[in-house]
C-alpha positions as CSV (number, residue, x, y, z in Angstrom):
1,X,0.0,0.0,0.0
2,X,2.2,2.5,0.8
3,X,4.5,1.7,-2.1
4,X,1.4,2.4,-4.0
5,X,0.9,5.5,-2.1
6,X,4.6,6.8,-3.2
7,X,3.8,6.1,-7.4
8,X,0.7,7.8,-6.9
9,X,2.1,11.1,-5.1
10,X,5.4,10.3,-7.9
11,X,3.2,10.7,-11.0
12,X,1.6,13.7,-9.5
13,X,4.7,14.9,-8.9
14,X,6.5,14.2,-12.3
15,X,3.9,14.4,-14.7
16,X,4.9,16.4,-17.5
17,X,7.9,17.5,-16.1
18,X,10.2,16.7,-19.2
19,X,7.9,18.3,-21.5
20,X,7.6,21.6,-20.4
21,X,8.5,24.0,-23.3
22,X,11.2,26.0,-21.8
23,X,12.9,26.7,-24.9
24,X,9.6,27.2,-26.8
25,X,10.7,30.3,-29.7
26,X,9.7,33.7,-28.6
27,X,10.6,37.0,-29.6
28,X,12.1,39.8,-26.8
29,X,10.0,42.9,-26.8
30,X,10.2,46.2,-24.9
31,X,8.2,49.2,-23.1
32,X,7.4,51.8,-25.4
33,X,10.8,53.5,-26.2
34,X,8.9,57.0,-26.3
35,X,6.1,57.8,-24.2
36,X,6.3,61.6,-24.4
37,X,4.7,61.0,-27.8
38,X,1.4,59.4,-26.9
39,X,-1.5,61.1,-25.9
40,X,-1.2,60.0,-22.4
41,X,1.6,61.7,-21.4
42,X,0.4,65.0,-22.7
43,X,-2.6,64.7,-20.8
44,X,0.3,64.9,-17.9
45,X,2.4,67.3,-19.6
46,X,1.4,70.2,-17.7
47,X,1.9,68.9,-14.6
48,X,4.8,67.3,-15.5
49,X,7.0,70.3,-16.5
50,X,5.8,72.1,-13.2
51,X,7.4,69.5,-11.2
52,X,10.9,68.6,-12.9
53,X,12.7,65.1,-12.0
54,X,9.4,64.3,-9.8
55,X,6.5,61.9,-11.0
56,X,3.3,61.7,-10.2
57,X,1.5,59.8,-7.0
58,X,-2.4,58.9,-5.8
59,X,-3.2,55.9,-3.6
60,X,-6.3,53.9,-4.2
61,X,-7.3,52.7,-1.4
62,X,-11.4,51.8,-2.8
63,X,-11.5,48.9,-5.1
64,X,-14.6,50.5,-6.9
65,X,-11.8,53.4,-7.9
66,X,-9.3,51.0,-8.8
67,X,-11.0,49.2,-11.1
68,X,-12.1,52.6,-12.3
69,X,-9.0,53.7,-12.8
70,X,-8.1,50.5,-14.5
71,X,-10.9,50.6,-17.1
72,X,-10.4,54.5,-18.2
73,X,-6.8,53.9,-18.6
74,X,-7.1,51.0,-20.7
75,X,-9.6,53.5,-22.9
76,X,-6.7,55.9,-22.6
77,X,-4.0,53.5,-23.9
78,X,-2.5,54.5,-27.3
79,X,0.6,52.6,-27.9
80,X,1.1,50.1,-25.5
81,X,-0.5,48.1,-22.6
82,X,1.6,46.1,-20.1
83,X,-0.4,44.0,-17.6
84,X,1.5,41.7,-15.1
85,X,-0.3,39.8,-12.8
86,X,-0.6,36.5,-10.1
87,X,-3.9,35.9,-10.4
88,X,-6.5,36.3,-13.5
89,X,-9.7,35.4,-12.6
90,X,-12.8,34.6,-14.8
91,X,-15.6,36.7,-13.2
92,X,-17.4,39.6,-13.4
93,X,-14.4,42.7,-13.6
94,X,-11.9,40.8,-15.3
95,X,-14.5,39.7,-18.4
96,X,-14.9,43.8,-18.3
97,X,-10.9,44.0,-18.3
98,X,-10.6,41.8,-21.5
99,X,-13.7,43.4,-23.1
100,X,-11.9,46.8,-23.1
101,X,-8.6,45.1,-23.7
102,X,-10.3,43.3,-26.9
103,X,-11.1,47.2,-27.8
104,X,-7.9,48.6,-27.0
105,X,-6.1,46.0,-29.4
106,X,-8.8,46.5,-32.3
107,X,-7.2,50.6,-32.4
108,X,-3.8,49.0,-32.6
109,X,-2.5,49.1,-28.8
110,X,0.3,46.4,-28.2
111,X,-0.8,44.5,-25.4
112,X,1.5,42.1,-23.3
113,X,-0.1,39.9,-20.8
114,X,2.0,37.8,-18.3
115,X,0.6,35.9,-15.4
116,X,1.9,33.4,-13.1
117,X,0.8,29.4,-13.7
118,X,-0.1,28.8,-10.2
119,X,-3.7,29.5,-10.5
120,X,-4.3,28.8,-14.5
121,X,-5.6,25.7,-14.6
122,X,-7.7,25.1,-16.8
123,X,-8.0,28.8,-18.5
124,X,-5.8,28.1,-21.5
125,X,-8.4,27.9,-23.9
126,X,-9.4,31.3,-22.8
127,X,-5.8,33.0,-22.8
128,X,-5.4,31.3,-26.2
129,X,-8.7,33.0,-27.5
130,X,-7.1,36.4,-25.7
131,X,-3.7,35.9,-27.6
132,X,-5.4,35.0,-30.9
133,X,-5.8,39.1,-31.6
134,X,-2.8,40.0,-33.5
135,X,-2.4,43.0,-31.2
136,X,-2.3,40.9,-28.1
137,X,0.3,38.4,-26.8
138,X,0.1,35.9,-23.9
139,X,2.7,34.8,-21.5
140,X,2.4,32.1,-18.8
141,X,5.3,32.7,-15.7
142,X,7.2,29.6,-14.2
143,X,5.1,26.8,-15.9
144,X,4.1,23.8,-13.9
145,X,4.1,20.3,-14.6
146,X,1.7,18.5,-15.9
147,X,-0.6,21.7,-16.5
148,X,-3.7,19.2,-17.6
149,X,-3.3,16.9,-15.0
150,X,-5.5,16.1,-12.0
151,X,-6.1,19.2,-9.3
152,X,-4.0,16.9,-6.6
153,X,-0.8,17.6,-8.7
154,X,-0.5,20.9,-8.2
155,X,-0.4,20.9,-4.2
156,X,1.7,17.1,-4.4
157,X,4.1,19.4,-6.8
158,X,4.2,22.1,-4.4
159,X,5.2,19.7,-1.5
160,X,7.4,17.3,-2.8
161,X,8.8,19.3,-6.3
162,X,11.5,21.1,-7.3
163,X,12.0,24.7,-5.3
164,X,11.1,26.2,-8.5
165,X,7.7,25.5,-8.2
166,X,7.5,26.9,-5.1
167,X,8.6,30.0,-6.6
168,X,5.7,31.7,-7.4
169,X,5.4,35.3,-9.5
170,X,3.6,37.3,-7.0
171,X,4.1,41.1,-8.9
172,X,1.7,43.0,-9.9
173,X,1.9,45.8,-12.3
174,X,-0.3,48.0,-15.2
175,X,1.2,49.9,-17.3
176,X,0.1,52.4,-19.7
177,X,2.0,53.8,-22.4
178,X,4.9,53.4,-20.3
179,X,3.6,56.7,-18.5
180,X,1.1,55.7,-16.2
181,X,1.5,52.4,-14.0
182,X,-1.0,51.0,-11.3
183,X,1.3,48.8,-8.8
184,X,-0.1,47.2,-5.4
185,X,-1.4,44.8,-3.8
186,X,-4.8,43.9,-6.0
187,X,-5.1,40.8,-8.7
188,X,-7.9,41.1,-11.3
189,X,-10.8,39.4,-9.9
190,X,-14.0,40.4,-8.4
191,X,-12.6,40.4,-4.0
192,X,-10.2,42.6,-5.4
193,X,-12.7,45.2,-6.7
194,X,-14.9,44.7,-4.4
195,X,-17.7,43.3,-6.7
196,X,-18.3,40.1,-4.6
197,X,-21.3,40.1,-3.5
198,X,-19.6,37.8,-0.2
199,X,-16.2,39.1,0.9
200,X,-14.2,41.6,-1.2
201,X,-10.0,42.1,0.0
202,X,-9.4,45.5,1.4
203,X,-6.1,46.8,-0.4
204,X,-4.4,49.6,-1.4
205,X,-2.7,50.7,-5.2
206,X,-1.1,53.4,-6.0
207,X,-1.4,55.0,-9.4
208,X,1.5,56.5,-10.6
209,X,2.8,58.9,-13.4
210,X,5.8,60.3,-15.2
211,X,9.5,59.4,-14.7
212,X,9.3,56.7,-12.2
213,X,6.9,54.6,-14.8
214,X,10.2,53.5,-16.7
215,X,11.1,51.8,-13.9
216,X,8.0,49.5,-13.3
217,X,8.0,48.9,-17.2
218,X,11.9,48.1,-17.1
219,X,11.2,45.3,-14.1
220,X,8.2,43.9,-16.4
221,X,10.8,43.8,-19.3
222,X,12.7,41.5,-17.2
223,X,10.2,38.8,-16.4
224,X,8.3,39.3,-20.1
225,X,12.0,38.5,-21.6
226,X,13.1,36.0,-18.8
227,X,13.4,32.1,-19.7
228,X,10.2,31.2,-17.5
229,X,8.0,33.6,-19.4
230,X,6.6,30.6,-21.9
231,X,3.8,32.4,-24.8
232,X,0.6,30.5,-23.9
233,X,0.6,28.8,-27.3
234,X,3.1,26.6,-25.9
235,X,0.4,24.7,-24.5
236,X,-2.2,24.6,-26.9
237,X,-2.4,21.8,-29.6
238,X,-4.9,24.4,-32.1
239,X,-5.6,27.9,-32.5
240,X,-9.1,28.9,-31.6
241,X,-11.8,28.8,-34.6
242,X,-12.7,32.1,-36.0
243,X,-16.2,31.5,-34.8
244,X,-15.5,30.4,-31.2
245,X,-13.4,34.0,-31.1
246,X,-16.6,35.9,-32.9
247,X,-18.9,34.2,-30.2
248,X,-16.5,35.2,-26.9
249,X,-16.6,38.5,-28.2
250,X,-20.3,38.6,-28.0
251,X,-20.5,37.0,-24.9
252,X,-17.9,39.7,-23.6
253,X,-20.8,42.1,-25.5
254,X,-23.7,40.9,-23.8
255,X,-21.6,41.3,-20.2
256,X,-20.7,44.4,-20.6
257,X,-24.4,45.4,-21.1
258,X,-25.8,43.4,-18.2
259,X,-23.2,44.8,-16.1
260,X,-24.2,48.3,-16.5
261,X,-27.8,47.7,-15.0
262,X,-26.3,46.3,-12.0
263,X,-25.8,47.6,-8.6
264,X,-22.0,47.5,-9.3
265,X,-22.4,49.1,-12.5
266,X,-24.3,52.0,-11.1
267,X,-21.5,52.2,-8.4
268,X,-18.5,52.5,-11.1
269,X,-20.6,55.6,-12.5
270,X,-21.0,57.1,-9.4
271,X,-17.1,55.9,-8.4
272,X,-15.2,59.0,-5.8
273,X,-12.6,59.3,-8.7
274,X,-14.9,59.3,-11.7
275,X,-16.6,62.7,-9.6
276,X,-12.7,63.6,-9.1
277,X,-11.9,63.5,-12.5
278,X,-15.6,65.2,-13.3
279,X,-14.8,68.2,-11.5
280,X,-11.1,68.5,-12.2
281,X,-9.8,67.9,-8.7
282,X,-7.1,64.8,-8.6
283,X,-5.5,65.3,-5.9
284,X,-1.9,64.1,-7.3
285,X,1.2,64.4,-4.8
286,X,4.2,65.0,-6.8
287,X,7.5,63.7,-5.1
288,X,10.6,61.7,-5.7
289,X,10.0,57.8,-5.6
290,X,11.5,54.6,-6.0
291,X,10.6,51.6,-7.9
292,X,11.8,47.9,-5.7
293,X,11.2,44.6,-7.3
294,X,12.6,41.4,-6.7
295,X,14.3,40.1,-10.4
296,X,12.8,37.3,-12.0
297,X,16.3,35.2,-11.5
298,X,15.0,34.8,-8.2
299,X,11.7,32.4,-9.7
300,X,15.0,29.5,-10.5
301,X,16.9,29.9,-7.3
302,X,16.9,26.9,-5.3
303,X,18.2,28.1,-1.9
304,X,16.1,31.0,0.2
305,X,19.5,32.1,1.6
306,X,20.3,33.6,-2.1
307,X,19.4,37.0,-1.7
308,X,21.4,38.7,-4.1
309,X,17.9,39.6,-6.6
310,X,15.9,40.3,-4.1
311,X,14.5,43.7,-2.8
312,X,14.3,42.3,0.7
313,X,17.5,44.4,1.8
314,X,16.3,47.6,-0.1
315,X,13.0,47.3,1.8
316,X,14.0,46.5,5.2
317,X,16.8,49.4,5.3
318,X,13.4,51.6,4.1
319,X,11.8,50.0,7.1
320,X,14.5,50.4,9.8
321,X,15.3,53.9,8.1
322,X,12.6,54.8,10.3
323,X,13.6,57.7,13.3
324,X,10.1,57.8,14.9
325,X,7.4,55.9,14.1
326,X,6.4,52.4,11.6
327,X,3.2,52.0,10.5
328,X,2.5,48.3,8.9
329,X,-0.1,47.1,7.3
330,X,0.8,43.3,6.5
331,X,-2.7,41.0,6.0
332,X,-0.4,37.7,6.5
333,X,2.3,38.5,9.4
334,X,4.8,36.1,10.3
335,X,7.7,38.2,11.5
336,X,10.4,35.0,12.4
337,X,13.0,35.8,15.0
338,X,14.7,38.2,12.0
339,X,11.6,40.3,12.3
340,X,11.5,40.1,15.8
341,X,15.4,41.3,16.6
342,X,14.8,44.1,13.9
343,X,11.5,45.5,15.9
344,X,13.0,44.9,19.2
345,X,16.1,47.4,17.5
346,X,13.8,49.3,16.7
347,X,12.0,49.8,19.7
348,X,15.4,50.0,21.7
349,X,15.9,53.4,19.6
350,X,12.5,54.9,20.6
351,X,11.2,53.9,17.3
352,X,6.8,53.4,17.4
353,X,5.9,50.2,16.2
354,X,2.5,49.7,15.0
355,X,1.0,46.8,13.1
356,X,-2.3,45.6,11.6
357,X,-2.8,42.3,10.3
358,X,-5.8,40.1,10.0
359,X,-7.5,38.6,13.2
360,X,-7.8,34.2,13.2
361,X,-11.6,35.6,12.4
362,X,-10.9,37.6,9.3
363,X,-8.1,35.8,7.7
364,X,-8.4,33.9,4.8
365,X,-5.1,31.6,5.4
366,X,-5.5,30.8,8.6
367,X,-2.5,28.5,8.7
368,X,-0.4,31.6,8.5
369,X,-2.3,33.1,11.6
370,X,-1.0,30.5,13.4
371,X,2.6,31.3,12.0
372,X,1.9,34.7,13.4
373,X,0.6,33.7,16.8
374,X,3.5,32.0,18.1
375,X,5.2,35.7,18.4
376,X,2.6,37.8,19.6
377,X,3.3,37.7,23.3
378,X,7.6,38.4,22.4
379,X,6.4,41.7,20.5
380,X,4.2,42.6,22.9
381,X,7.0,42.8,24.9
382,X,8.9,44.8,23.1
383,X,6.1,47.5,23.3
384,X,5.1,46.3,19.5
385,X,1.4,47.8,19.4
386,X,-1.0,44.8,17.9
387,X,-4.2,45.3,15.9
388,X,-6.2,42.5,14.1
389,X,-8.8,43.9,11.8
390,X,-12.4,42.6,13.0
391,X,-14.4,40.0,10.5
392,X,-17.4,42.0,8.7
393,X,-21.1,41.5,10.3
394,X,-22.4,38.1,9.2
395,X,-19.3,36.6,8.3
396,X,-18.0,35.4,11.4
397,X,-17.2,31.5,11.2
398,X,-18.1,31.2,7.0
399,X,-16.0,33.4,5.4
400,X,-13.2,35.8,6.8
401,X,-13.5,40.0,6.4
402,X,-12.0,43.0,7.5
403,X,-12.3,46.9,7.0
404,X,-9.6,49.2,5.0
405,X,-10.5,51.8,1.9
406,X,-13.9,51.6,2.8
407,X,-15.0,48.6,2.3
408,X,-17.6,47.1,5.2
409,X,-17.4,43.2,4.2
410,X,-13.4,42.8,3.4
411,X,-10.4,40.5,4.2
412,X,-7.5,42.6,4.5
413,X,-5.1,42.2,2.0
414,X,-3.1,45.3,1.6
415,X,0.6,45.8,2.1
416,X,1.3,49.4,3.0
417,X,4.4,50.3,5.4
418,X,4.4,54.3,6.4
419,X,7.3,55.4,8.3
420,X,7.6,58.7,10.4
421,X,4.3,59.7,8.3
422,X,7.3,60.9,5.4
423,X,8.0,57.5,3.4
424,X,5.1,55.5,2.4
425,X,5.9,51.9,0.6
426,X,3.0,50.3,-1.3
427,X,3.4,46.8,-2.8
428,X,2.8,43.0,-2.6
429,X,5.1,41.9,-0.2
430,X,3.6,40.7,3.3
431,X,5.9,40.0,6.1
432,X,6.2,36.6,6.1
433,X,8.9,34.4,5.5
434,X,7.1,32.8,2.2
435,X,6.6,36.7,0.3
436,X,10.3,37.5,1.9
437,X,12.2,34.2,1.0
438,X,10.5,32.7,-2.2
439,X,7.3,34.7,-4.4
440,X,8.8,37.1,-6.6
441,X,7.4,41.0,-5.1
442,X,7.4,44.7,-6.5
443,X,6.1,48.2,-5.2
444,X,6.7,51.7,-4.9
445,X,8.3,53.5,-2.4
446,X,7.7,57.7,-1.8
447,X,9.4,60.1,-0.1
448,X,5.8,61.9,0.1
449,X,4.4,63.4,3.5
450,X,1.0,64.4,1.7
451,X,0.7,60.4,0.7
452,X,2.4,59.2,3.5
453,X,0.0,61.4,6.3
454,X,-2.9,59.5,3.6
455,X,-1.7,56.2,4.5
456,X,-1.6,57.0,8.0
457,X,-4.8,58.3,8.3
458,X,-6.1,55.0,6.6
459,X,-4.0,53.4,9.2
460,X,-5.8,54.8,12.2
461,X,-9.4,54.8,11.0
462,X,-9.0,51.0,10.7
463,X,-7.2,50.6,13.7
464,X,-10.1,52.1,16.3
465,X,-12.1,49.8,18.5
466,X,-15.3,49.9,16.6
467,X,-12.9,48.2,13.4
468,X,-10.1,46.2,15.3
469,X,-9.0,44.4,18.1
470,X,-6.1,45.8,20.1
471,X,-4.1,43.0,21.3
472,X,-2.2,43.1,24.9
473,X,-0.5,41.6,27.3
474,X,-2.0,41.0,30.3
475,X,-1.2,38.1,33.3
476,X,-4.2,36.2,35.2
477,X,-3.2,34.3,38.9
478,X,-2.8,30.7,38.7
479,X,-3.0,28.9,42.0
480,X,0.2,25.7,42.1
481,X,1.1,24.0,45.3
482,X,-0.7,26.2,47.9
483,X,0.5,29.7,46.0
484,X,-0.5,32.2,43.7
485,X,1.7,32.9,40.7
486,X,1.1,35.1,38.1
487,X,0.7,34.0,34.1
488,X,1.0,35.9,31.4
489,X,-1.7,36.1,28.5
490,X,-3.1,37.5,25.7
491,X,-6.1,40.2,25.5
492,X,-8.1,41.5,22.8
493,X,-10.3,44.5,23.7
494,X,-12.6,46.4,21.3
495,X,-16.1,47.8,21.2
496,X,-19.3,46.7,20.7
497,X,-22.6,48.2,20.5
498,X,-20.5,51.2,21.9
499,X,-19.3,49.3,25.0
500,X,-15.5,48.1,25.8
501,X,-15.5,44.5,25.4
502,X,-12.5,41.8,26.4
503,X,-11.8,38.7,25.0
504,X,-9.1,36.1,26.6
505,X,-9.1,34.1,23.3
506,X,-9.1,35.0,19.6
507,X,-12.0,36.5,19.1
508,X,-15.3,35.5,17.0
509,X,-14.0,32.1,16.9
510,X,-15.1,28.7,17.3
511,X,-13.3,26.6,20.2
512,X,-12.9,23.7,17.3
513,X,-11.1,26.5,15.0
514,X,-8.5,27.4,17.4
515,X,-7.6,24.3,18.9
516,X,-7.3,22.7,14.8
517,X,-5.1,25.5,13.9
518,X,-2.8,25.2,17.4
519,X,-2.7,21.6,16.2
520,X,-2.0,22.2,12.6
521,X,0.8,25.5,13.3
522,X,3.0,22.0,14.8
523,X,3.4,20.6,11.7
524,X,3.4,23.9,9.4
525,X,7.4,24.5,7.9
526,X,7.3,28.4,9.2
527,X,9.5,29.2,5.7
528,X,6.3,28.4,4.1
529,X,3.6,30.4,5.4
């Protein structure tokens, strides 16, 4: 039997493995070599030459306006379209995205879209009708065996394959004309723009314009041109029939219609930025910024410890650049004991640390929670202040929420670090050791205190007991052999109904949810979560 077992897990392992079409013929291609020609940078122009050597900077903290913004630039686009992503869902706002995609291609826009394997299975046939316009190319990242094979080989590949696989393309970048990119935390799917009609992810973007543009469109150069980078018609035996094509066009038709007598089609025509733009009042903070991205090299390394591509360093000196006060927001938090001696130096030079992350109630990998748990009473002690981001009414035990950019029914997912309310980094790494040691990140760093004060405003209106929990450190007597004795433990106090409550456990949890993931954290590889 268990010699069975082993062939079994082998196959799902192997499968395919020797076939995958590394060498598969593709021609290198570039960002648009001269943006200042398009129509899109002279709608910047202006503001451009009244700011010299600065670009261009405005968060997006609501996923209505960041789909917004995604649609209108897309419109925009003139020469080129650049979209990099980890996941591409099917739903309802990314059928809209490859609607006005579809139109942007029919004027002649060159349009490059890469996305990671990981969560693709299955969607070739729909890429392959994508890439069929001649204005439109499709690239998969880091291919993974056996991409037709049963849904157990992926997570048997994962365990037991090579550290490639585990090496997942977590970027995410949009890039217009090569003068105005979108880079954060948000995929394209419907949680993301907060058109599920269950939980949406809280996140942040930030939209950004003029020089510093060159830089996100020279990282996605890199991973377009890089060996892993396979075009999708490597793994499709036939192009799509002219008919099937005509027919997914119509059916993209016939959405984009239905959509617009929806309740989140009246709320993208009545989006903040759509009024914004309306009146003429986009509040753009010009300032010097700073593109960080982890190079695509990194996707074949086969030890964590190699961190010569990686923009861990970069970000952490940001982070412990820091004279006053760190503001984190990191959905999946697993500091490790490097995290914990950088806080704890930190700390030691006066330095405010305060971090939001999801509570065991809100988060949608709980295993990480547990990853996180085991050093919430050392940070405490260090004077670390704690807040977990309460689950959304209704969703309690089901489904896991949480409040940021105004959303009332939302996991948290951004990853924003502010520090002393003057540097603001927005991105897609979380702090934990699987975003720092093996996913491929990006994000922008700016030396911005109008952004940065933004942030931290965000920061604090999530971070109030009617939204979080504030975790602390508190000791309760324990009676042994005739004496008292004092025992530390953890309490998480927040309001309700406009009363202080305390809780001595995590909150708005089952007893049969905490005590399964205390049990499953034992057997969890921390360098995985």
């Amino acid at each position: 039997m268990r010699k069975l077992l082993f062939l079994v897990l082998s196959l799902c392992v192997l499968t395919g493995c020797a076939s995958l079409p590394l060498d598969y013929p593709r021609t290198p291609t570039t960002a648009y070599l001269h943006p200042e020609e398009t129509r899109t940078w002279r709608m910047v122009q202006e503001q451009l030459d009244a700011h010299p050597g600065d670009s261009g900077f405005y968060l997006l903290p609501s996923g209505v306006d960041a789909f917004v913004a995604r649609i209108l630039l897309i419109d925009a686009a003139e020469r080129t379209l650049d979209l990099q992503y980890y996941i591409f869902h099917g739903d309802i706002t990314p059928k809209l995205v490859v609607d006005r995609l579809l139109a942007a291609a029919d004027r002649g826009v060159r349009i490059r879209l890469l996305v990671d394997d990981w969560n693709l299975r299955g969607k070739d046939p729909v890429l392959a009708m994508i890439n069929a316009h001649p204005h439109i190319e499709v690239r998969v990242f880091n291919p993974v065996a056996g991409r037709r094979s049963s849904f157990l080989s992926r997570p048997f590949q994962y365990a037991f394959g090579a550290g490639r696989i585990k090496n997942r393309m977590h970027n995410k970048a949009f890039i217009v004309d090569n003068t105005v990119a979108i880079v954060g935390g948000r995929n394209i799917g419907d949680e993301y723009f907060h058109a599920e009609r269950g939980v949406n992810f809280a996140d942040i973007d930030i939209m950004a314009m003029g020089p510093i543009t060159k830089g996100v469109s020279s990282a996605f150069d890199e991973y377009w041109n890089h060996e892993l980078a396979i075009p999708i018609r490597a793994f499709v035996s036939q192009e799509p029939a002219a008919e099937d094509i005509q027919k997914a066009r119509q059916i993209l038709d016939e959405h984009r219609e239905a959509v617009k007598a929806t309740e989140y089609g009246r709320r993208l025509r009545e989006s903040d930025l759509l009024k914004r733009l309306g009146a003429g009042r986009l509040p753009v903070a010009w300032a010097q910024g700073e593109v960080l991205y982890d190079r695509p090299e990194r996707a074949n390394a086969s030890s964590p410890a190699d961190r010569s591509n990686s923009m861990g360093p970069r970000l952490r000196e940001i982070i412990e650049g820091a004279q006053h006060e760190a503001l984190l927001i990191s959905p999946y938090f697993v500091p490790g004991e490097a995290g914990v001696e950088m806080f704890a130096k930190m700390r030691g030079r006066g330095v405010a640390v305060k971090i939001l992350t999801n509570s065991l109630a809100s988060n949608d990998v709980p295993m990480v929670h547990g990853g996180y748990a085991r050093y919430r009473k050392d940070l405490l002690r260090l004077g670390v202040d704690l807040f977990e981001l309460k689950p959304a009414p209704g969703q309690r035990e089901e489904k896991d929420s949480a409040q940021v950019g105004g959303s009332s029914g939302a996991a948290l997912h951004a990853k924003t670090f502010i520090l002393d309310r003057k540097v603001l980094f927005v991105g897609t790494l979380n702090l934990d050791p699987r975003s720092v040691w093996f996913d491929t990140q990006n994000g922008i760093a700016v030396r911005s205190e109008t952004l940065a004060s933004q942030a931290a405003r965000l920061f604090e209106e999530n971070t109030t007991r009617q939204r979080a929990f504030r975790v602390s450190l508190t000791t309760s007597s324990t009676e042994a052999n005739g004496s008292l004795s004092e025992v530390p433990r953890l309490e998480w106090v927040t309001e309700e109904k406009g009363k202080e409550v305390r809780y001595f456990h995590d909150p708005e949890t089952s007893l049969w949810r905490r005590i399964s993931l205390e049990w499953l954290s034992l057997f969890a590889p921390e360098e995985m979560l």
